[in-house]
Phi, psi and omega in degrees: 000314174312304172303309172323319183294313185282319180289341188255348156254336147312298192312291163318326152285321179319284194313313180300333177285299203306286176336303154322296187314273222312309180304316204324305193295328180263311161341290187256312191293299165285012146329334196236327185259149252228112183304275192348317199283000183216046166224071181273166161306347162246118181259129163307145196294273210324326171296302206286325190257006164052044149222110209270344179276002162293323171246005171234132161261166194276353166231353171184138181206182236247331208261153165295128206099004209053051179260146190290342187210194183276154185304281195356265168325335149262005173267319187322319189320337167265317194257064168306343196274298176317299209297337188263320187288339180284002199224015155228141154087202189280118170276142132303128168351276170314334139339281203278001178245013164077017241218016166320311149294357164296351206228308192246153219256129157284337216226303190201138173232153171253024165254161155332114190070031165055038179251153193303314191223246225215140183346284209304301309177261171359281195301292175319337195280336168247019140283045205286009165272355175278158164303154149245340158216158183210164180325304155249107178264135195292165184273343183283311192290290204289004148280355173074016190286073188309317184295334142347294187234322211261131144291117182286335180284275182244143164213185167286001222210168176266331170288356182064018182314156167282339177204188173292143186319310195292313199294326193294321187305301201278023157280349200212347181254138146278158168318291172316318178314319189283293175302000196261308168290318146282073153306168198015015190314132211273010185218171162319125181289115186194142170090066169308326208291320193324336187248316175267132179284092195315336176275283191197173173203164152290354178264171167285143159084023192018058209259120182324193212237337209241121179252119177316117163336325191274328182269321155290336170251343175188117194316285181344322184301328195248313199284145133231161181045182170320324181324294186098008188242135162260157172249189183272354180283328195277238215338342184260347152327292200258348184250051189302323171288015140300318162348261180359303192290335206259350157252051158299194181255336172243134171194161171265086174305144175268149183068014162310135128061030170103345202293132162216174179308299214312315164336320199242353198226150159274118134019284241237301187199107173238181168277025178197143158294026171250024190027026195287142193319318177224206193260139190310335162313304186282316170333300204260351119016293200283303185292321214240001173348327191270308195277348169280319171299329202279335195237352204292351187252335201311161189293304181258115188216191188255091199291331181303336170227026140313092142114010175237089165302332192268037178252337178251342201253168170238118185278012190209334168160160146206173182285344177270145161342140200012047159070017177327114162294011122180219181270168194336313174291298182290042108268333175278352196285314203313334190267300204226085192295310162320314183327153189065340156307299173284305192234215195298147177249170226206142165111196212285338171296316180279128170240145183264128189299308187317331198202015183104293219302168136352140136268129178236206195276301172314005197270335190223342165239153164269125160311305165295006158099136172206188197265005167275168165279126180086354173088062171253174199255355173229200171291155156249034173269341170201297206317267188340292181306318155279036130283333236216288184263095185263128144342000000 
C-alpha cells in the first residue's frame, strides 16, 4: 500500500511537470515569439512537445540564445548514436566542428531532416567553386541529388562517397551499356573517375574537360599489346623534365613504396592541366593524412595556401627538406617581403641557439596551422621567445 502510495505520487508529479514543460511554450515563450515561425512541415520532437527549456534557459546561459550548452553538445545530448559514429573515420567539416546549424534548422523546416534550404542549396553555401551547371550535366548532380553518391555526415573515404566510384557508377549505368560504349576498349573497363567527370564537363559523355594529348589522338602512343599497363619510362618520355626533379635528394620516387605517376595523375582526362585524379588536397591527402589531421582543427591556419601544396612545396622533388621549393625563408619572403625589416630578423647572419642552424620563418611558425596567432608554433607573448632568449 505504502509503495503504492509513493508511485501515484511520482506519477503525479511527473504528469504535472510534463504538462508544465508542454505549456511553457505557449504560456510563455511564444508571448514574444511569433508561434507561426517555428510551425514548418517538419518540427524538431523537443519543440513539437513545447519544451523550449530543453535547450534554453529563460533566463540566463553561457551561450548565444540562451542555450544551456555549446550546439555540439546539445544535439548530442539526443543524438548518441550520431555523436559516436561522427568521430571515425573522415567527418564533414561542419560536423566534426560542432557546426550543426550550418546545415540544419533547430526549431522547424519545411525540408526534410530539418535543413535549412534544399540538398543542393545546403551543399552549394560552402561548396561555392562548384560549377552548378555545365554543358553536359550528370543527371544526379543536376537534380541537387548530392546525397546520390555523398554521404553529408560521415565516411570511410575524404570525398565522403558512399561506396567506391565504380560500385556507385554501375548502380546506375549497366553493365552492357557500359561495354556498349567503350568498344574495343582494350581491357577491364575500371577507374571511370580517370576519364569522366562526376558533375559535369563540355564533352560528351561528360568526359572530362582537359585531355592527355595521347588518349586524345590515338591510345596507342602509350598503351601496347593487352595488358593495359604502362610504365613510368613511357611518361617520362615526353615529360623528360621530371627527371631532373625526381632525382633530387628528397622526391617521390617513382615504384618507391607503390609511388607511379599514375597515383597522382590521371592518363587520360582530367580538370587541370596537371590531370590530377582529384583535387590536390586530397592527392596529397592519400599519403600525408596523419599531417592534415594533426593540424585540420587548428585555430589558426595559412588560408593563403588552403588545399595548394605547390605553392610552398616541389611536388615531384627537391633538394630541400619536405620538397621545400627552398628554404624557409625563400618561400615565405616571396608573400610576405618585410620580414626581417621590421621585426625578429631571419637568415644567415641569425643562428638559432637550439641547434646552430639558420633562423628562418619556420623556426617560430608552423604554416600548416596551430592555435596561436600568426601561426606561431607557442605563445608569443613569453613561451615562444624564451626558447631561444632565456632569462
Amino acid at each position: 500500500m505504502k509503495y503504492n502510495t509513493l508511485y501515484l505520487l511520482f506519477f503525479s508529479v511527473f504528469v504535472i511537470f510534463y504538462a508544465a514543460g508542454t505549456s511553457f511554450a505557449s504560456n510563455v515563450c511564444f508571448q514574444c515569439h511569433k508561434q507561426s515561425s517555428f510551425q514548418k512541415k517538419v518540427v524538431h520532437q523537443p519543440l513539437s512537445k513545447g519544451q523550449c527549456t530543453a535547450c534554453h534557459n529563460p533566463h540566463v546561459a553561457p551561450h548565444e540564445g540562451l542555450l544551456k550548452e555549446n550546439i555540439k553538445n546539445l544535439c548530442f545530448s539526443c543524438h548518441k548514436k550520431e555523436a559516436k559514429s561522427f568521430t571515425v573515420g573522415a567527418v564533414h567539416d561542419p560536423v566534426r566542428q560542432g557546426q550543426c546549424t550550418a546545415c540544419h534548422e533547430p526549431h522547424s523546416s519545411n525540408m526534410k531532416g530539418l535543413l535549412l534550404a534544399s540538398f543542393r542549396d545546403s551543399c552549394f553555401a560552402c561548396h561555392k567553386n562548384l560549377k552548378k551547371k555545365y554543358k553536359n550535366t550528370h543527371e544526379p548532380f543536376e537534380k541537387g541529388q548530392c546525397n546520390a553518391c555523398h554521404w553529408p555526415h560521415q565516411a570511410d573515404n575524404y570525398q565522403l562517397l558512399r561506396s567506391t566510384p565504380e560500385k556507385l557508377c554501375r548502380s546506375c549505368h549497366a553493365e552492357t551499356d557500359i561495354a556498349a560504349a567503350h568498344k574495343n576498349y582494350p581491357v577491364k573497363i575500371k577507374g571511370c573517375l580517370s576519364c569522366h567527370s562526376p558533375h559535369g564537363s563540355d564533352n560528351r559523355a561528360i568526359i572530362r574537360n582537359i585531355l592527355h594529348p595521347p588518349f586524345q589522338d590515338d591510345c596507342r602512343e602509350c598503351h601496347s599489346g593487352n595488358s593495359g599497363k604502362i610504365s613510368q619510362e613511357i611518361c617520362l618520355e615526353c615529360h623528360d623534365e621530371i627527371k631532373e626533379e625526381l632525382f633530387s635528394s628528397h622526391s617521390h620516387l617513382l615504384d618507391r613504396g607503390g609511388n607511379s605517376c599514375t597515383n597522382c595523375h590521371s592518363p587520360h582526362a582530367g580538370d587541370t592541366k596537371a590531370l590530377l585524379k582529384q583535387k590536390q588536397l586530397l592527392v596529397c591527402r592519400k599519403c600525408h593524412n596523419d599531417t592534415f589531421k594533426r593540424h585540420e582543427d587548428s585555430r589558426y591556419k595559412h588560408k593563403a595556401t588552403a588545399g595548394r601544396c605547390n605553392v610552398c612545396h616541389a611536388i615531384h622533388g627537391s633538394d630541400e627538406i619536405a620538397l621545400l621549393k627552398g628554404d624557409a625563408n625563400k618561400v615565405c619572403l616571396p608573400c610576405h617581403p618585410n620580414q626581417g625589416q621590421f621585426s625578429h630578423p631571419v637568415g644567415e647572419k641569425v643562428k638559432d641557439p637550439r641547434n646552430n642552424q639558420m633562423t628562418t620563418c619556420s623556426s617560430c611558425h608552423n604554416p600548416h596551422g596551430t592555435n596561436f596567432k600568426g601561426n606561431l608554433k607557442l605563445s608569443g607573448q613569453e613561451e615562444l621567445c624564451i626558447q631561444c632568449h632565456r632569462l
